[in-house]
ZAKOLFI-16685 format. One record per residue: chain; y, x, z of N, C-alpha, C, CB in turn; residue in one letter. Coordinates in nm, 2 decimals. Glycine has a CB too. Layout:
BEGIN
<atom 'A'; <Y; X; Z>; <Y; X; Z>; <Y; X; Z>; <Y; X; Z>; 'A'> ...
This chain:
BEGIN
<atom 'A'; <-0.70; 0.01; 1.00>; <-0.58; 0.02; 0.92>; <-0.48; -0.08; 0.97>; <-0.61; 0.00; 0.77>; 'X'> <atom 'A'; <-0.50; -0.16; 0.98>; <-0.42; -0.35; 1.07>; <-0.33; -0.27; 1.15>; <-0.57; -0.50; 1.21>; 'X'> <atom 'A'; <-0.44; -0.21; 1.30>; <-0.40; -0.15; 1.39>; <-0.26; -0.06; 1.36>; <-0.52; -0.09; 1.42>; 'X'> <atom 'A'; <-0.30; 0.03; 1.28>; <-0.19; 0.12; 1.21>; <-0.05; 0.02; 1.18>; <-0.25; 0.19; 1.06>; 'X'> <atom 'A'; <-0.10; -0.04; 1.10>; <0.01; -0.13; 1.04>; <0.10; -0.22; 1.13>; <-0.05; -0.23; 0.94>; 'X'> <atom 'A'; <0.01; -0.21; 1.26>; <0.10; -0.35; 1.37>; <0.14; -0.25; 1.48>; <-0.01; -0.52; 1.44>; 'X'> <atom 'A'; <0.09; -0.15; 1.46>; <0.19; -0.05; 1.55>; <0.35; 0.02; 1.50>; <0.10; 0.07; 1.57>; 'X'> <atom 'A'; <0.32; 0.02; 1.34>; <0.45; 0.08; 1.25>; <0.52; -0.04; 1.26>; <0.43; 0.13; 1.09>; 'X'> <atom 'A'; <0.46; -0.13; 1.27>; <0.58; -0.28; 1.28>; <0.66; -0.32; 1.40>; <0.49; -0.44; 1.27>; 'X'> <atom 'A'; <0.59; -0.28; 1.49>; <0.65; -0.27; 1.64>; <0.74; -0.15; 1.63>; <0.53; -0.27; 1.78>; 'X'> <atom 'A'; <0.74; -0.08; 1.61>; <0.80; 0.07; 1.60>; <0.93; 0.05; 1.51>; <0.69; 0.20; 1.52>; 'X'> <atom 'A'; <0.94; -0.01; 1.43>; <1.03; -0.08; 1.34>; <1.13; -0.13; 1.38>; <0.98; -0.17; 1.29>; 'X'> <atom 'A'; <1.03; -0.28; 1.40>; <1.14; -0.37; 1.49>; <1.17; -0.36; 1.64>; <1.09; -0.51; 1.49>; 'X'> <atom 'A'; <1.11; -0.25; 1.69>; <1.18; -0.19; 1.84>; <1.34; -0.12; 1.78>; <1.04; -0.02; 1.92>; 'X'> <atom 'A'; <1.31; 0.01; 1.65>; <1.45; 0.06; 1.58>; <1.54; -0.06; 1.57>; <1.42; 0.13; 1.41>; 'X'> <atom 'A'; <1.51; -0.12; 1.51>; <1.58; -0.28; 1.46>; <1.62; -0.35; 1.60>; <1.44; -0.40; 1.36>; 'X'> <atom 'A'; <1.59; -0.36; 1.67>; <1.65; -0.44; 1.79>; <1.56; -0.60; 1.72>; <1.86; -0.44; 1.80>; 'X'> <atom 'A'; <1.49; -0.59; 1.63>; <1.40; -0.70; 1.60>; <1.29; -0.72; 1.70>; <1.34; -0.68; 1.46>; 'X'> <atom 'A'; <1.26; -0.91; 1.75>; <1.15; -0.92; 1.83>; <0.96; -0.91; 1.75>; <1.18; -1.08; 1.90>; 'X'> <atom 'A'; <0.94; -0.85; 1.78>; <0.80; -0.81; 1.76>; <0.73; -0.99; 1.74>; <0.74; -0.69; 1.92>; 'X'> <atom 'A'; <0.68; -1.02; 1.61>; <0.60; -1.15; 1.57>; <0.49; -1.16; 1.55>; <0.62; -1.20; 1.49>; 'X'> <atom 'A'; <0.43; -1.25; 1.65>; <0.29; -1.29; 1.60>; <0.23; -1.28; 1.46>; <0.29; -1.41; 1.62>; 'X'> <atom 'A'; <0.11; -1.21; 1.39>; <0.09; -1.22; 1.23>; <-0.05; -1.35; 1.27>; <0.02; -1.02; 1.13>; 'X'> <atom 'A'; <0.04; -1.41; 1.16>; <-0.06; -1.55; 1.15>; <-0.17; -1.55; 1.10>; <-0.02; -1.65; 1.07>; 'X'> <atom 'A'; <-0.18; -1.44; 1.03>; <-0.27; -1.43; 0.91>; <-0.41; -1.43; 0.92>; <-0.25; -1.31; 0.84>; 'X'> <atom 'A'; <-0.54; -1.49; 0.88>; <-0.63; -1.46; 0.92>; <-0.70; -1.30; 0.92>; <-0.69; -1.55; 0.88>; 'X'> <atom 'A'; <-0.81; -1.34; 0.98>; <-0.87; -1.19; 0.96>; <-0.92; -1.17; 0.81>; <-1.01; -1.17; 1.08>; 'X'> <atom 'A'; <-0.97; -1.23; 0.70>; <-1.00; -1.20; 0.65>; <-0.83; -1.18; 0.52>; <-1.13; -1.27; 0.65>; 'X'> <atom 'A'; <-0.74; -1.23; 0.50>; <-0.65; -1.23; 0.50>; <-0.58; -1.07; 0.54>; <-0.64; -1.34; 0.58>; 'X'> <atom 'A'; <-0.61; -1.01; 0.62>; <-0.58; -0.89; 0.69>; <-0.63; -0.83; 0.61>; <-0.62; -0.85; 0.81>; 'X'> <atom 'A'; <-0.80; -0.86; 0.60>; <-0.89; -0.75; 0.55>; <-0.84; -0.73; 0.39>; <-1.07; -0.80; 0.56>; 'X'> <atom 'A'; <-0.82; -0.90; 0.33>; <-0.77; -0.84; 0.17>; <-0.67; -0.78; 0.16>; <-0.75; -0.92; 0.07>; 'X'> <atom 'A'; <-0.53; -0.79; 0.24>; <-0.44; -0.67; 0.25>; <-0.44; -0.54; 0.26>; <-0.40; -0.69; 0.33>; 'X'> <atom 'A'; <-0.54; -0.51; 0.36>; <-0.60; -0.37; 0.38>; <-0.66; -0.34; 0.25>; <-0.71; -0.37; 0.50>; 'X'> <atom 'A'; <-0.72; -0.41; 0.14>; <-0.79; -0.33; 0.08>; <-0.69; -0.34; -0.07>; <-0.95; -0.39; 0.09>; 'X'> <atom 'A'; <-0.58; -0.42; -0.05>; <-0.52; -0.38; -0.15>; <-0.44; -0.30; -0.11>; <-0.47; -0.47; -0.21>; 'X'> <atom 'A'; <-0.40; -0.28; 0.01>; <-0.32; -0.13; 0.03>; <-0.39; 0.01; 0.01>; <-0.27; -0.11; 0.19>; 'X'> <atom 'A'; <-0.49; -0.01; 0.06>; <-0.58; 0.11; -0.03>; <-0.56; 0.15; -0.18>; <-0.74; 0.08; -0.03>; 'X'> <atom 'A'; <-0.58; 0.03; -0.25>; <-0.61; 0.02; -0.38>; <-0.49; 0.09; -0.43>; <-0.64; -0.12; -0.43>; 'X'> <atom 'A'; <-0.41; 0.01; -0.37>; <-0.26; 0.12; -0.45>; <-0.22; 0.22; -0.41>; <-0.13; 0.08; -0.45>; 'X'> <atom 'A'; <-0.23; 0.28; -0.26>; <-0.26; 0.39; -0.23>; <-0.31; 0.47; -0.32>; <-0.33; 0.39; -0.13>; 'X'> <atom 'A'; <-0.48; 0.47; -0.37>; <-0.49; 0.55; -0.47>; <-0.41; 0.51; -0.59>; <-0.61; 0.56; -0.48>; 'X'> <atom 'A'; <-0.38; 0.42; -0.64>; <-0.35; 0.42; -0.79>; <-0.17; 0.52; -0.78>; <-0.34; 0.20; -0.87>; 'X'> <atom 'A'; <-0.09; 0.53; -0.66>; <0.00; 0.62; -0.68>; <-0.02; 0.76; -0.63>; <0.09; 0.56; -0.63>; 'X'> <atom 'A'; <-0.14; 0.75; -0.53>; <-0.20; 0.93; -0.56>; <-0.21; 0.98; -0.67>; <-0.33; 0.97; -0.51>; 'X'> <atom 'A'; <-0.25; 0.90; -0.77>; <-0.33; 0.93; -0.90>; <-0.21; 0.94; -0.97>; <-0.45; 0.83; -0.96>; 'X'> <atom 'A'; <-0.13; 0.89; -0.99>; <-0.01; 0.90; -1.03>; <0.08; 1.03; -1.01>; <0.04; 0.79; -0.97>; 'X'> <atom 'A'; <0.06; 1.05; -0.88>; <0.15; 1.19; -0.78>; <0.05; 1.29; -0.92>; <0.09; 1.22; -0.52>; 'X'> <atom 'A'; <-0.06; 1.29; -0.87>; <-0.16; 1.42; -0.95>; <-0.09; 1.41; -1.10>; <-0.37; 1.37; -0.97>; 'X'> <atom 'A'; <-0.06; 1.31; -1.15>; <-0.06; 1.33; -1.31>; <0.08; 1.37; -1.33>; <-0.11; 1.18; -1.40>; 'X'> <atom 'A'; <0.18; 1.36; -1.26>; <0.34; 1.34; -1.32>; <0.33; 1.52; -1.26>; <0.49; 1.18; -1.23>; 'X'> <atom 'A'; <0.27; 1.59; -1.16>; <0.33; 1.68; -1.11>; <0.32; 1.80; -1.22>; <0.29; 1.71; -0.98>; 'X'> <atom 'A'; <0.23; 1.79; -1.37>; <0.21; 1.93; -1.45>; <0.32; 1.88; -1.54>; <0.05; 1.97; -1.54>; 'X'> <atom 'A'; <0.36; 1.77; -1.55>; <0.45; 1.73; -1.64>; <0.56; 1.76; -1.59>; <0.45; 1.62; -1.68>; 'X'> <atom 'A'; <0.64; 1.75; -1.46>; <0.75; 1.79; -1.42>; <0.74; 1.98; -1.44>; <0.77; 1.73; -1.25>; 'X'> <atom 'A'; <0.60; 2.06; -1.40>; <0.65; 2.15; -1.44>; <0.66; 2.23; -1.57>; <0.63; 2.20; -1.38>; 'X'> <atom 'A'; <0.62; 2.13; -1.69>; <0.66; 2.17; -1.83>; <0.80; 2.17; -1.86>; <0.60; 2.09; -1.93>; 'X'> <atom 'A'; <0.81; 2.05; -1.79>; <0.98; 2.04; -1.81>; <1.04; 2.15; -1.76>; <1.06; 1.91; -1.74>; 'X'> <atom 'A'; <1.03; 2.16; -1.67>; <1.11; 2.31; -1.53>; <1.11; 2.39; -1.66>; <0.97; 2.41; -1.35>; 'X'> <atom 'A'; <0.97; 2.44; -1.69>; <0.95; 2.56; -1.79>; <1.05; 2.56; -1.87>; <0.83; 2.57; -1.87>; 'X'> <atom 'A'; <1.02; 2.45; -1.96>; <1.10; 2.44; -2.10>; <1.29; 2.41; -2.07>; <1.01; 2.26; -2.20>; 'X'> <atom 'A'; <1.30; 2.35; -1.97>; <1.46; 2.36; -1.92>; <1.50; 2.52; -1.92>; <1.48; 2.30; -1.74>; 'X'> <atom 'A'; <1.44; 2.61; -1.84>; <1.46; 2.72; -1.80>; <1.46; 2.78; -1.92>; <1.38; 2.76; -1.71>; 'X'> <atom 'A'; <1.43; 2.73; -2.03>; <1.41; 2.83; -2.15>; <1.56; 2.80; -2.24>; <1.24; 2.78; -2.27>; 'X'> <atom 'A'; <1.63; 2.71; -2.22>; <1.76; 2.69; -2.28>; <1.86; 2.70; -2.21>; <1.77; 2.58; -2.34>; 'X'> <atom 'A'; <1.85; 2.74; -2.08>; <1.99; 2.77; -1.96>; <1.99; 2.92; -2.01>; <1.97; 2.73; -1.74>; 'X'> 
């Protein structure tokens, strides 16, 4: 995942005309990053799943007073 992440950063700051920077960070440092990006990864998948029956009650119920 690092890998991923320090390739979208160069890709970035290539768009940006920004110089590409050393990450200081240790490895384990990385690793808890990584695993909090996961972590919220899911907690807004789970999120995406729950708001999408609700947007279409609304749709429904809109459509019933236009």
């Amino acid at each position: 995942m690092s890998s991923v992440f320090n390739d979208v950063t160069s890709v970035a700051n290539a768009a940006t005309g920004e110089e590409t920077k050393k990450d200081s960070r240790t490895q384990e440092e990385i690793d808890e990053d990584n695993a909090l990006a996961d972590r919220l990864s899911l907690i807004i998948e789970d999120a995406n799943e729950k708001i999408v029956p609700i947007c279409e009650m609304i749709r429904k119920v809109s459509t019933l007073f236009v």
